[in-house]
C-alpha positions in Angstrom: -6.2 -49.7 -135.6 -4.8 -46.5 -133.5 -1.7 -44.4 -133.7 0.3 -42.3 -130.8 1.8 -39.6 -132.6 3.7 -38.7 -129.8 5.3 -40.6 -126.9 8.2 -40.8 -125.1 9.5 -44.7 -124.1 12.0 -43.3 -121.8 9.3 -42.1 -119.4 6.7 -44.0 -117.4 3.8 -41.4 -116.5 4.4 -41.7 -112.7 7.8 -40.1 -112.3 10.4 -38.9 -114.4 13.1 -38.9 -113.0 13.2 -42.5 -111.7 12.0 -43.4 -115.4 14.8 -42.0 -116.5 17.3 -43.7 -113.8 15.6 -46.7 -114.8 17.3 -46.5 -118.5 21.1 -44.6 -117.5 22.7 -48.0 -117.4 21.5 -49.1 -120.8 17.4 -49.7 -122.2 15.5 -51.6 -119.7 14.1 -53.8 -122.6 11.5 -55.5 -119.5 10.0 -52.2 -119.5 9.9 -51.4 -123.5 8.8 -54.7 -123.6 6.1 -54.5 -121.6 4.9 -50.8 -123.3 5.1 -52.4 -126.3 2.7 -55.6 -125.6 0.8 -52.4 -124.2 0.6 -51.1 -127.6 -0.3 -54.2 -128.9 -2.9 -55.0 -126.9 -4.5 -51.7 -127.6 -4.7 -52.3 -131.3 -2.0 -49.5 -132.0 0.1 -50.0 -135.0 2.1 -47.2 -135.2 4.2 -44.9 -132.4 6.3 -41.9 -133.5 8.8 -40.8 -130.2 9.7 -37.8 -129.3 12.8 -39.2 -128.3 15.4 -39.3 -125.6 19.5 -39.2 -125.4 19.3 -42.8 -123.8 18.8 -44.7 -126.7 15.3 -46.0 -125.1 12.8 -45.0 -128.1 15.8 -46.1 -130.5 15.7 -50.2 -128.6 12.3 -49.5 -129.0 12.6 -49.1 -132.6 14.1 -52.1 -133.0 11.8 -54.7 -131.0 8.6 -52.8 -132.1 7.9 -54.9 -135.5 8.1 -58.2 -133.5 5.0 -56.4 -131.8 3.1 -55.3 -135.1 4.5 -51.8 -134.9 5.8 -49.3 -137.0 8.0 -46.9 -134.7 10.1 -43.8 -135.5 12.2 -42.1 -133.3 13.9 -38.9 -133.4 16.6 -40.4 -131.4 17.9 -37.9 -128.9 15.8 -34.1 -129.6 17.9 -31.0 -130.1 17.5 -27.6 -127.4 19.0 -24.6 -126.9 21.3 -24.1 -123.7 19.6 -22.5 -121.2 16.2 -23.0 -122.6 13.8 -26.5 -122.0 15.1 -29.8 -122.8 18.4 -30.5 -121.1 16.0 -33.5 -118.9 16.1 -35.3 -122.3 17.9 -34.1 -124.6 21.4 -32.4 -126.4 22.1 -29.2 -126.3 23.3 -26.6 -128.6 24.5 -23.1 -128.6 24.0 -22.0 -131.9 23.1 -22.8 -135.2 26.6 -24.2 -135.9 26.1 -26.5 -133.6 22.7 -27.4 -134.0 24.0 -28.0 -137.6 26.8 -30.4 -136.5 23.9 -32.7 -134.1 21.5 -32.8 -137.2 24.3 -34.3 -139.3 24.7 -36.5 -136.3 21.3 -37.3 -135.8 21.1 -38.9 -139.6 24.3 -40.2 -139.6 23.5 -42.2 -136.4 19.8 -43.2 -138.0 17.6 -40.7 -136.6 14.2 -41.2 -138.3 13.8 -37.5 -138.2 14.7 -34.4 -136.5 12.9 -32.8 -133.0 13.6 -29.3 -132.1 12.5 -27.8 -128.5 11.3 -24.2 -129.4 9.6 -23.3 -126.0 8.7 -24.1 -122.4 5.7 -26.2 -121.0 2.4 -24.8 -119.9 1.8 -24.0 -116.2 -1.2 -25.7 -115.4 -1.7 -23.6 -112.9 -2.1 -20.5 -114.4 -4.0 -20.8 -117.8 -2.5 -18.2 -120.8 1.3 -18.9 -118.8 3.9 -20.8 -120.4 7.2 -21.8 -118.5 9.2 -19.9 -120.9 8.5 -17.5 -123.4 10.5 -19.4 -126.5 13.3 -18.8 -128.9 12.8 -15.9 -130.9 11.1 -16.6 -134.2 14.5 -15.2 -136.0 16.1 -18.2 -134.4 13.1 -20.8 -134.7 12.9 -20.0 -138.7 17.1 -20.4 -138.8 17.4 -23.9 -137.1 14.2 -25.7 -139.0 15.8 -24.4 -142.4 19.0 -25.6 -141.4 17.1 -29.0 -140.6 15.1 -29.4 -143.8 18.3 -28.3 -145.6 19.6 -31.6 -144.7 17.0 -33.4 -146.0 15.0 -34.3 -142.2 11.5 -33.9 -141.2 10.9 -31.7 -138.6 9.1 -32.5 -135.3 8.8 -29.1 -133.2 7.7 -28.9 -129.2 6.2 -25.8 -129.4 3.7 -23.7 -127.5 3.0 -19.8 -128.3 1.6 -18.2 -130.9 5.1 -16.5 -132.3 7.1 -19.3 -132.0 4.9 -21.7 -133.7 3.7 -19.6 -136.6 7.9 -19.6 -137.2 8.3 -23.1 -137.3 5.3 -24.0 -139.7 6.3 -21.1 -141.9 10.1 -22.3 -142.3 8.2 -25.5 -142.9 8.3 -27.7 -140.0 6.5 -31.1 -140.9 4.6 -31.4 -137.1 4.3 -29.2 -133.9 3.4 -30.8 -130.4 1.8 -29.9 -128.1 1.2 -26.1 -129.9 -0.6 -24.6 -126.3 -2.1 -20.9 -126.9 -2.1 -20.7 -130.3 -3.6 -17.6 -131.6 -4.7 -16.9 -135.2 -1.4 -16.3 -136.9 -0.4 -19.7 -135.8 -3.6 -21.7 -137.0 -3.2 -19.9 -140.2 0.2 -21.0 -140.5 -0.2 -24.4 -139.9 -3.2 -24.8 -142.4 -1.6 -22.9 -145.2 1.6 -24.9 -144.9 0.1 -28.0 -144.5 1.8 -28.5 -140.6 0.2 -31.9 -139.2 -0.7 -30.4 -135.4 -0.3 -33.1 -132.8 -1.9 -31.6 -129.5 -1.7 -33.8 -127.0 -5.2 -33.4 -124.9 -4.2 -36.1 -122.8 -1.6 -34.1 -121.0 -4.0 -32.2 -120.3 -7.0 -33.7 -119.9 -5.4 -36.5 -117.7 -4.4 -34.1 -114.9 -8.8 -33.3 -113.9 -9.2 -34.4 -110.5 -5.8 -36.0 -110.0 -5.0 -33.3 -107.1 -1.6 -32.2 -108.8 -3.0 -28.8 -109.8 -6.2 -26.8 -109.4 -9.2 -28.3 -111.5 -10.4 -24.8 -112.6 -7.6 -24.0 -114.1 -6.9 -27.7 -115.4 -10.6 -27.3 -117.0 -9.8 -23.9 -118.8 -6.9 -24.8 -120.3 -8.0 -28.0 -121.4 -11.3 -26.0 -122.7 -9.3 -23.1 -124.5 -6.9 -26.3 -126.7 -10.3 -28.1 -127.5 -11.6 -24.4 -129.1 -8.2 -24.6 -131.3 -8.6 -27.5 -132.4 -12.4 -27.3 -133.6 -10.9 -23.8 -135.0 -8.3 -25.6 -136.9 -10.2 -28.8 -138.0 -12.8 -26.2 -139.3 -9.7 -24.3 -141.1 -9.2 -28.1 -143.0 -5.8 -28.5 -140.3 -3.6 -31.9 -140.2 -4.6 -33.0 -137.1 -3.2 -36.3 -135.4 -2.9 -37.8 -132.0 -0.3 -37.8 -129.7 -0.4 -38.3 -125.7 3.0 -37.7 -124.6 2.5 -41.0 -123.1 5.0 -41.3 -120.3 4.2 -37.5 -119.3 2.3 -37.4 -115.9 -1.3 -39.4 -115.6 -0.4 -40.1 -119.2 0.1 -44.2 -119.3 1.6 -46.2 -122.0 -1.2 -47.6 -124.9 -3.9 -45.7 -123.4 -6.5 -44.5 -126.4 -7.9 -41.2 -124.7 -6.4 -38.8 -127.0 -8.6 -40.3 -129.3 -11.9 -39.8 -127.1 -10.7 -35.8 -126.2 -10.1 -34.8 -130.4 -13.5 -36.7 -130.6 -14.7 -34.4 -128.4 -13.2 -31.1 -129.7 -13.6 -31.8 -133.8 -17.2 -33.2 -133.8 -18.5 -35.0 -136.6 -16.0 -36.2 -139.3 -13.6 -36.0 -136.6 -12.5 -40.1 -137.5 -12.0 -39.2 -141.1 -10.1 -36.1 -140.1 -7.6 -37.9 -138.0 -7.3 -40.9 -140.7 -6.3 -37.8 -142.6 -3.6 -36.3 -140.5 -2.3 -40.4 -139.5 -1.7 -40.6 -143.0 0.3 -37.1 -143.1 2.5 -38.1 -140.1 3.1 -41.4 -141.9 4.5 -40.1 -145.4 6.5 -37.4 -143.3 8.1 -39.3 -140.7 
């Protein structure tokens, strides 16, 4: 039986912004239906969202037992104004009112907590991220305020600074986690931070045409190296697709096939390992 870590219902892999349209007037349940008997099909029994401000991964929630499933859903994530996120998700200032959505977030049954900490990488340009980040100050401030309230916390985050923040204020996950240097991996494996990072998003783009394959091929090469560093460190490590990202389909096991790949042997025992992690936490 598999596990997605990390999806997003709301999207499609083909284009997000029509996904999106698709859901503005209320969940297209045809559509969550359909990813769902996706799922199934697949042998997947569990899916933890990243979310959306839709209510999408939230209908979701609801059908997904009916399909076999165990599903948890941030509901809608939580950036900063003026930083990555505002496609998907609320915004906030400051801390205050970052504080006031996380009350609002459990109050209205979010399973957990996701906080936007960075950009995206440019696949263009390996080493480049679309932004550099919050500052760590500011990173280590709003997961504290999270736990604080008693929620797991789910962290997009790529860079070396910004990452070693969140695992050190104690963030329960980080996604995606692109150019990671040793501070970060040390972070994560001391604190005991499940790493989701979605391959697929990567991997997924070779040969598609969208950007050049050299540089697709060297970042994908430089994540698989972290990840056989961190699996070698004894890192939580669990898959995640971003399944509705681009190229990146709904029930689709190739995450599984690309940590293969990077971990080596042990690497089913390793993710049974970080599964189970994701599972207690979230």
């Amino acid at each position: 039986m598999y596990a997605d870590c990390h999806i997003h219902m709301v999207l499609d892999g083909r284009d997000w912004r029509a996904a999106i349209r698709r859901h503005q007037e209320g969940p297209d349940m045809d559509f969550i239906r359909a990813a769902l008997e996706a799922y199934r099909a697949g042998g997947f029994t569990y899916l933890r969202d990243g979310g959306d401000r839709w209510g999408v991964g939230a209908a979701a929630r609801e059908l997904a037992p009916s399909y076999g499933i165990t599903y948890r859903t941030p509901l809608a994530p939580l950036h900063k104004a003026g930083h990555y996120g505002g496609f998907i998700g609320r915004c906030f200032a400051d801390l205050a009112e970052f504080t006031a959505l996380a009350k609002e977030t459990a109050a209205e049954g979010g399973d957990f907590l996701k906080i936007m900490i960075s950009g995206l990488m440019d696949f263009s340009r390996p080493g480049v991220l679309t932004e550099p980040g919050l500052d760590p100050a500011e990173i280590r401030a709003l997961v504290t305020a999270a736990r604080g309230l008693g929620l797991s916390v789910m962290v997009h985050g790529n860079g070396d600074a910004q990452v070693e923040a969140a695992a050190r204020a104690g963030a329960a996950s980080v996604e995606h986690g692109a150019y990671l240097g040793e501070a970060a991996l040390t972070a994560m494996a001391e604190m005991g931070t499940v790493w989701v990072p979605t391959l697929s998003t990567i991997g997924n783009l070779r040969g598609k045409g969208r950007y050049p394959d050299p540089a697709v091929e060297a970042i994908l090469a430089g994540a698989m190296e972290n990840v056989r560093r961190f699996a070698a460190m004894g890192g939580l490590i669990a898959p995640g697709t971003d399944a509705g990202a681009w190229a990146v389909p709904h029930g689709g096991t190739q995450e599984y096939a690309l940590l293969a790949q990077a971990i080596g042997p042990g690497w089913e025992a390793a993710l049974e390992k970080g599964v189970a992690a994701i599972r207690e936490r979230f």
